[in-house]
N, C-alpha and C positions, 0 to 999 in steps of 0.2 A: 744644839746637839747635831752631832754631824748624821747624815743617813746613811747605812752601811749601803756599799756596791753592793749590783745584782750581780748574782753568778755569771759568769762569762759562758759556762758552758752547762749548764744547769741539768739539760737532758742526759748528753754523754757524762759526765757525774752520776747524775743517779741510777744510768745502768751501768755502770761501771760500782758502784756499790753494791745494787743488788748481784752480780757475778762475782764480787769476791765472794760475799755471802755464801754465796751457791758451791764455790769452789771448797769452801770449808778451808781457806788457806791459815786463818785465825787458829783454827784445831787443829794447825799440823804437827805431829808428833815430835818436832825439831823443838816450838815453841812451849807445846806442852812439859817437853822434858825438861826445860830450859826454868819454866814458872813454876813445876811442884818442888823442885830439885832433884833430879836421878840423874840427872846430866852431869857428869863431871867436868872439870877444872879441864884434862888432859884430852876428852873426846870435842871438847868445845874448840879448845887452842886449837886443834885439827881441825876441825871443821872450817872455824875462822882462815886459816891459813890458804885453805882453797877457795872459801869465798874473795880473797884479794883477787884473784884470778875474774871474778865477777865482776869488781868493783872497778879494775883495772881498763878492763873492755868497756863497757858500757859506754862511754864518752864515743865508743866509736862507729857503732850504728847511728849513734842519734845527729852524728854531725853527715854520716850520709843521708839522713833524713831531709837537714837542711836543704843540701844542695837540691834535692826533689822536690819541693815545696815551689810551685811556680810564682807567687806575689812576693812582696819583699816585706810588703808588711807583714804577712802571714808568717814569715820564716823568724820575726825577731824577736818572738819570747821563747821557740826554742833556742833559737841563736845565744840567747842569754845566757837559758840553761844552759848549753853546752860551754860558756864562759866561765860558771859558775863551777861546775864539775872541773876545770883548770883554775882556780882560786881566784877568780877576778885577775887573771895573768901574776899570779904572788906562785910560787913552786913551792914555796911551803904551805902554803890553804890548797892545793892540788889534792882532789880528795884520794887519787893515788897515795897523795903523801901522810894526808891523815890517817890513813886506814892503814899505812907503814906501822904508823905512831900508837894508832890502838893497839896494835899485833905486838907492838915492844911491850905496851901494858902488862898481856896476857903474859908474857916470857916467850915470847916467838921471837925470830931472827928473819926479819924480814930483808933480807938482801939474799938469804941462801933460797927462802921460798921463792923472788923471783926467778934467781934462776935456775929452778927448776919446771916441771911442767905440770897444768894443768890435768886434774881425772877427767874422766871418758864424760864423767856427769857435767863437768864446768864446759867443756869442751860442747859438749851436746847442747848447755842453753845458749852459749854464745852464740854458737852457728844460729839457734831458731830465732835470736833476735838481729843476726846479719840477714839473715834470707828473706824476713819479716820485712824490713827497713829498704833491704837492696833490691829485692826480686816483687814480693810483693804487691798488692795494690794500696798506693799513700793509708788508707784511711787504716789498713791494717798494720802499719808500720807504728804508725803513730797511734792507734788506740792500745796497741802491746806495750810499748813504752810508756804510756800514759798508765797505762795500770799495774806494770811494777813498781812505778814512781809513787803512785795512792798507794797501793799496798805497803811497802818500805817504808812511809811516816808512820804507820800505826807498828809494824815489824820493828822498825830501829827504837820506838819506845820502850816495845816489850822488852828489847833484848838488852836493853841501856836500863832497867829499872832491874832486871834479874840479876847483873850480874854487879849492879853495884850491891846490891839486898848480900848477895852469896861473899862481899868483900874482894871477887876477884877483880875488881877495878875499882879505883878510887872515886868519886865523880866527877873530880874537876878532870881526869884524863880521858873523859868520854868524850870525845873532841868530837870527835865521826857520828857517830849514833846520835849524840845529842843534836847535831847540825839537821841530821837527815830525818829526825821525829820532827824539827819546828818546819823545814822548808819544802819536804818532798809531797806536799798537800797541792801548794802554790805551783811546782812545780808540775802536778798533772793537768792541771786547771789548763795551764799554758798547752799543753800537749792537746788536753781536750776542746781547745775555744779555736784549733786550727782546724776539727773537721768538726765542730758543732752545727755550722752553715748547710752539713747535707745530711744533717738528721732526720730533715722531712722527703730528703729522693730515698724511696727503697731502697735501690738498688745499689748505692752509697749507705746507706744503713746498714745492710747485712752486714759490709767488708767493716763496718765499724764495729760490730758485733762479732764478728770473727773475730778481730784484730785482740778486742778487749779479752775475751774468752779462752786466746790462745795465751796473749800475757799469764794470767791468772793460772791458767793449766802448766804454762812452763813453770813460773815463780815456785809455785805448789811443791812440783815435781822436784825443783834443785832443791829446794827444805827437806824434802824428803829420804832427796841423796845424802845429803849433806846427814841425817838425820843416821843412818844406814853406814854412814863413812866413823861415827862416832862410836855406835854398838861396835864396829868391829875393831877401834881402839882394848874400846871396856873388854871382851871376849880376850882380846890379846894375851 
C-alpha cells in the first residue's frame, strides 16, 4: 500500500483555512443565493459575464509572479500552473476558452462580452491582485493567489452542483467549474510550498499572513459585487 505524500506546505494550508473560515467567504450571499434558489437564471448569466473578466486576468499576475521568484526550482510549480491556466499550450483547454464555453451554456455571447469592459468591481480585484504580485512583498503576492486558488475549488463546486441541480447547465458542459473543483486545491499547495520555507522568520510570516488575508478579503469582496450586480438585474 502505497503511503500518501506529506503536505508540502502543511502550515501555510492550514492558515490559509483557518482565514477563509474567518472571512465567512462560504456564506457569501452570492453563494447562498445560488444554493437555496432566489438567484435567477438572468442575474447569474450577468454576473458570470463579468466574472470572464476575472478569469481572463488572472494568468497575468501570477506569471509576473514567476519572474519574481529568485530559484528556478522554486518558480516551476507556479510556472506549471501558469501553463495550465493556457491548456497545456492546447487554445481550446485555455481556461479563457472554457469559461467562453460555460458562458455559451448559460446563453451568453461571449465575443460581445469581450469586447466590452469590465465593472469598477472587476476592475478593483484585478488591480489588488496586479499590485499584490507587482508592487508588493513576494510572500504577499503569492499567499493572495494561493488563497483565491483554495477558495475557488471549494467555490467552483458549489456553483457547478447548483446550477446543474436548477437544470441551467447540463453536466457534461461544466467544463470550467468542474476542472477548477478537482485542480485548484493542488493548485494552492504549489503556491503555498514557495513561501512555506519562511514560515518560521516572523517577519516573513506576517507578509504571508497579509498576503493570505488580503486574497480572502478581495475574493469575498468581488462575490459580493458580483452578488449586488444580480439584485440589480432582479430590481430591473
Amino acid at each position: 500500500m502505497k503511503t500518501p505524500e506529506a503536505p508540502r506546505a502543511a502550515r501555510v494550508s492550514a492558515c490559509a483555512a483557518h482565514v477563509l473560515e474567518q472571512s465567512g467567504i462560504r456564506r457569501n450571499p452570492y453563494l447562498q443565493a445560488l444554493q437555496d434558489g432566489s438567484m435567477t437564471l438572468e442575474s447569474f448569466r450577468r454576473s458570470q459575464e463579468q466574472f470572464f473578466f476575472a478569469v481572463t486576468f488572472f494568468p497575468r499576475p501570477m506569471a509576473a509572479l514567476v519572474g519574481r521568484i529568485p530559484t528556478p526550482k522554486a518558480r516551476l510549480d507556479i510556472l506549471h500552473n501558469l501553463v495550465e491556466e493556457h491548456g497545456e499550450f492546447s487554445e481550446d483547454l485555455f481556461h479563457h476558452t472554457t469559461f467562453q464555453r460555460f458562458l455559451r451554456s448559460i446563453g451568453s455571447e461571449p465575443e460581445k462580452i469581450e469586447a466590452g469592459a469590465p465593472s469598477p468591481a472587476l476592475r478593483a480585484f484585478n488591480s489588488v491582485l496586479t499590485s499584490a504580485c507587482v508592487l508588493d512583498e513576494l510572500e504577499v503576492g503569492v499567499a493572495c493567489m494561493g488563497i483565491i486558488e483554495y477558495a475557488f475549488a471549494g467555490i467552483s463546486a458549489t456553483i457547478g452542483q447548483a446550477v446543474v441541480q436548477r437544470r441551467w447547465v447540463r453536466q457534461e458542459e461544466l467544463v470550467h467549474y468542474a476542472l477548477h473543483a478537482q485542480i485548484d486545491e493542488r493548485h494552492a499547495e504549489e503556491f503555498f510550498a514557495v513561501i512555506e520555507p519562511h514560515w518560521d522568520d516572523p517577519g516573513r510570516r506576517y507578509f504571508i499572513e497579509q498576503g493570505l488575508e488580503l486574497g480572502a478579503y478581495a475574493f469575498d469582496r468581488l462575490y459580493s459585487d458580483l452578488y449586488a450586480m444580480g439584485q440589480t438585474v432582479k430590481g430591473a
